[in-house]
C-alpha positions as a Python dict, from the first residue, in 0.01 Angstrom:
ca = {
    (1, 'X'): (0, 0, 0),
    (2, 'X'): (351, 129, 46),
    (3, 'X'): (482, -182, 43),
    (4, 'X'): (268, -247, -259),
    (5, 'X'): (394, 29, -423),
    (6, 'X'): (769, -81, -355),
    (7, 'X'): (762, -370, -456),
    (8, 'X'): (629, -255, -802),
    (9, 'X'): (843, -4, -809),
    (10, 'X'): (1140, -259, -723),
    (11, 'X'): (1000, -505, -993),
    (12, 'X'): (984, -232, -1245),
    (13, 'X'): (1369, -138, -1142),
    (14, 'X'): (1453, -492, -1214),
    (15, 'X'): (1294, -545, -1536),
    (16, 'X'): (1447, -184, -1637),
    (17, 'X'): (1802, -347, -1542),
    (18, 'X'): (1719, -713, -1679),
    (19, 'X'): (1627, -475, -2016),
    (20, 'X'): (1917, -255, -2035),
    (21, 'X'): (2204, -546, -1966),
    (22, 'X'): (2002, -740, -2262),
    (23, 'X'): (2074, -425, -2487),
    (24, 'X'): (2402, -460, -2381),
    (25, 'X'): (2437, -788, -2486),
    (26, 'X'): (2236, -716, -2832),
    (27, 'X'): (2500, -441, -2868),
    (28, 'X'): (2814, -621, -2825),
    (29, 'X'): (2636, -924, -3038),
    (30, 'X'): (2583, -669, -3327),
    (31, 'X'): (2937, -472, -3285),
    (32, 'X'): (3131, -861, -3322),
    (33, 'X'): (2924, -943, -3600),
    (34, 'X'): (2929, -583, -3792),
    (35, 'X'): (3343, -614, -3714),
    (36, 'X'): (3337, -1002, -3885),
    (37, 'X'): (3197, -862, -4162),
    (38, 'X'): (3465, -660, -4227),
    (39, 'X'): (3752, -828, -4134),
    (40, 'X'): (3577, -1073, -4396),
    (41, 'X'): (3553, -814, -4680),
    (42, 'X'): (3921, -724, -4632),
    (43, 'X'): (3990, -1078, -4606),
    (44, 'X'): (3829, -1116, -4950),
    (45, 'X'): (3984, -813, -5081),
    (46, 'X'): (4305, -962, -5007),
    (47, 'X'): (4249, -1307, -5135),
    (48, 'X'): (4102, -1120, -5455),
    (49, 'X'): (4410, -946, -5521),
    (50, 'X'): (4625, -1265, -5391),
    (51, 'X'): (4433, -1491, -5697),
    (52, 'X'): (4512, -1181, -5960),
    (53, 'X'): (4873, -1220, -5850),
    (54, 'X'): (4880, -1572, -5852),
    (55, 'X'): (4704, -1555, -6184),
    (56, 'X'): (4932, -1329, -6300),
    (57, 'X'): (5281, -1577, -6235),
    (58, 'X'): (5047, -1817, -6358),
    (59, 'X'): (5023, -1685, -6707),
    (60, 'X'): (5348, -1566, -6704),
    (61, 'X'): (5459, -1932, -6695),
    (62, 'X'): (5244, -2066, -6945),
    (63, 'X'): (5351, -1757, -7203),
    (64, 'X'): (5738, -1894, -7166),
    (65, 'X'): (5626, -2242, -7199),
    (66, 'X'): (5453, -2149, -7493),
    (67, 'X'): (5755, -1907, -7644),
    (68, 'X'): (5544, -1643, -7608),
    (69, 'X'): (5813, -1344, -7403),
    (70, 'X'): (5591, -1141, -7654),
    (71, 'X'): (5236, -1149, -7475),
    (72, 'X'): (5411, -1124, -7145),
    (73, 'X'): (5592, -774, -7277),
    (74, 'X'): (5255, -674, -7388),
    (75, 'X'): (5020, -768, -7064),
    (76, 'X'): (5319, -574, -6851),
    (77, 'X'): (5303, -270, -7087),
    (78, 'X'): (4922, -295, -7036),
    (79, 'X'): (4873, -416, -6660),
    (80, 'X'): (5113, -195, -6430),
    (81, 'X'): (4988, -470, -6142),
    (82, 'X'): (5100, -721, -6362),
    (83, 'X'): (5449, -567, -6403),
    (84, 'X'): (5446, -523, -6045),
    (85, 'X'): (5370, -875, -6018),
    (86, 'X'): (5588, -1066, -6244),
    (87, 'X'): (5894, -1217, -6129),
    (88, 'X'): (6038, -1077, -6457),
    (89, 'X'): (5996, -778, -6665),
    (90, 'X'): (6008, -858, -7080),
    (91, 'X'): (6065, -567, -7266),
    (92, 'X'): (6100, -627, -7659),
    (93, 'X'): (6439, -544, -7789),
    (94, 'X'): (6354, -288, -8079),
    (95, 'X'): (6688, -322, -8258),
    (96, 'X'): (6766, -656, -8417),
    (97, 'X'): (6750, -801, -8751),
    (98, 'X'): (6509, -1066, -8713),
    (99, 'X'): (6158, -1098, -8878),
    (100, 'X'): (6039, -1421, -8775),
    (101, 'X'): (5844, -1425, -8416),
    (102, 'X'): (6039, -1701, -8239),
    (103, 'X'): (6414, -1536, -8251),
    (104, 'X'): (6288, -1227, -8163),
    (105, 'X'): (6493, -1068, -7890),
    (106, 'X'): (6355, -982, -7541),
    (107, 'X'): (6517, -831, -7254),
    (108, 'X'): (6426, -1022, -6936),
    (109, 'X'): (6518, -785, -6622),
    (110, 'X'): (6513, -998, -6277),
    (111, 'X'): (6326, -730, -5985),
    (112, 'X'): (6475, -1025, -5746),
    (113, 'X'): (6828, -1142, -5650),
    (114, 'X'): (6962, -1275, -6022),
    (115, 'X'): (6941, -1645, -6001),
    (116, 'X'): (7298, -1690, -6199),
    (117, 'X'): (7621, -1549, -6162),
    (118, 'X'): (7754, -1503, -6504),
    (119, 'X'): (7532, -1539, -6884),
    (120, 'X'): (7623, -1637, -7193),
    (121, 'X'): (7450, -1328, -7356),
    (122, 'X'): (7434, -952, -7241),
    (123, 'X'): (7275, -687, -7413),
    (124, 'X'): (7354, -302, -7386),
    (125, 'X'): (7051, -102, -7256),
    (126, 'X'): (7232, 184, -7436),
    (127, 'X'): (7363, 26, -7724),
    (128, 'X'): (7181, -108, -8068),
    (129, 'X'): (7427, -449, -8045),
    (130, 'X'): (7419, -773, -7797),
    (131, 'X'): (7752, -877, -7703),
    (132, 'X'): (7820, -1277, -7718),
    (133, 'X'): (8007, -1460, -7478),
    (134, 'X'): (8019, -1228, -7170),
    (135, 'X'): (8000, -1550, -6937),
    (136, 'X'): (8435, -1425, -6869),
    (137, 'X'): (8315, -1120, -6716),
    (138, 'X'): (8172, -1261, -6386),
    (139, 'X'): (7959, -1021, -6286),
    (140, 'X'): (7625, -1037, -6112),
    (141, 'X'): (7348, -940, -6428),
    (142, 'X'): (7034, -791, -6357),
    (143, 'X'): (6880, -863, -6727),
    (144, 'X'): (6946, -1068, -7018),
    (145, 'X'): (6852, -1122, -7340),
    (146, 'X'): (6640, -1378, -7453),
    (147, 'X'): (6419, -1506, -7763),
    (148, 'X'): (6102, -1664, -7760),
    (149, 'X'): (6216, -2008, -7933),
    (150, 'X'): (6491, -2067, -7620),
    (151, 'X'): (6283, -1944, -7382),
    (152, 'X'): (5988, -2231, -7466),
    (153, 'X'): (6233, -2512, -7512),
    (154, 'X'): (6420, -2394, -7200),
    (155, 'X'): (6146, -2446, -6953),
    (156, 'X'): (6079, -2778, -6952),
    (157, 'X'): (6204, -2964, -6660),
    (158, 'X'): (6190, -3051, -6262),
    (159, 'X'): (6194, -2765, -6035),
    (160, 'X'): (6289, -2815, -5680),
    (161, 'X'): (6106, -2526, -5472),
    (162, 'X'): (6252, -2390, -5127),
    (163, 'X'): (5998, -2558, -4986),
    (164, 'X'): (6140, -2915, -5078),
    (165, 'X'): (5841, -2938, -5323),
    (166, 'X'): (5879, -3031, -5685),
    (167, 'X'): (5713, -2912, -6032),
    (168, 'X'): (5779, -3066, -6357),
    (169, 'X'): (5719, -2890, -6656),
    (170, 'X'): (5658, -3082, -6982),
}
């Protein structure tokens, strides 16, 4: 009977072990899946904020195709991720003498390295005047001054990207 008893008992340890080392396993199972799931949700959370940016530049090129600086000034002085976000930042020159929409002045600031070395056109951020034909001054602007009517006839074209890809824009 002792051996009986043993036995059992040895069986019993066993299927105590066998139970235990499937936990284990059910654990480890649950902890991958429980960590996927949130490396997924960030994942989306990224990706959500990735399409609002890409929305963003998105819009932001079809307002200057359209001649529109003006919605782009207002959705940055509205949308502080969309300021953030912009390539650009349009601010509406509030000192000029024109009343009709498309010659409108706008001050485009580049956040980026400036694309251009020198600019026909430079506006005072402390003055109430634009000054005409800076281009002699050769010196690396941050911001410019732009209207609505140039800036929709001026993006039309082939861009070559960095990446050797390129976009025409009709």
């Amino acid at each position: 009977m002792n051996a009986e008893k043993a036995k059992k008992a040895v069986e019993l340890a066993e299927l105590e072990l066998q139970k235990e080392e499937e936990q284990k396993q059910i654990d480890l199972i649950k902890k991958a899946i429980k960590q996927t799931l949130e490396a997924i949700k960030t994942k989306e959370k990224d990706r959500d904020k990735l399409n609002k940016e890409i929305k963003t530049l998105k819009q932001d090129i079809d307002n200057i195709r359209a001649g529109r600086l003006d919605l782009i000034a207002e959705r940055q002085e509205k949308d502080e991720e969309a300021k953030k976000t912009s390539i650009i930042e349009v601010i509406k020159e509030t000192h000029h003498y024109h009343h009709d929409r498309w010659y409108e002045p706008y001050r485009i600031i580049w956040k980026y390295d400036y694309p251009y070395t020198t600019c026909g056109r430079i506006a005072d951020i402390n003055s109430d005047y634009t000054v005409y034909n800076a281009s002699s001054l050769n010196e690396d602007l941050s911001f410019t001054t732009v209207n609505c009517s140039i800036a929709k006839d001026a993006s039309v074209g082939t861009y070559q990207l960095d990446s050797g890809d390129c976009v025409t824009l009709t």
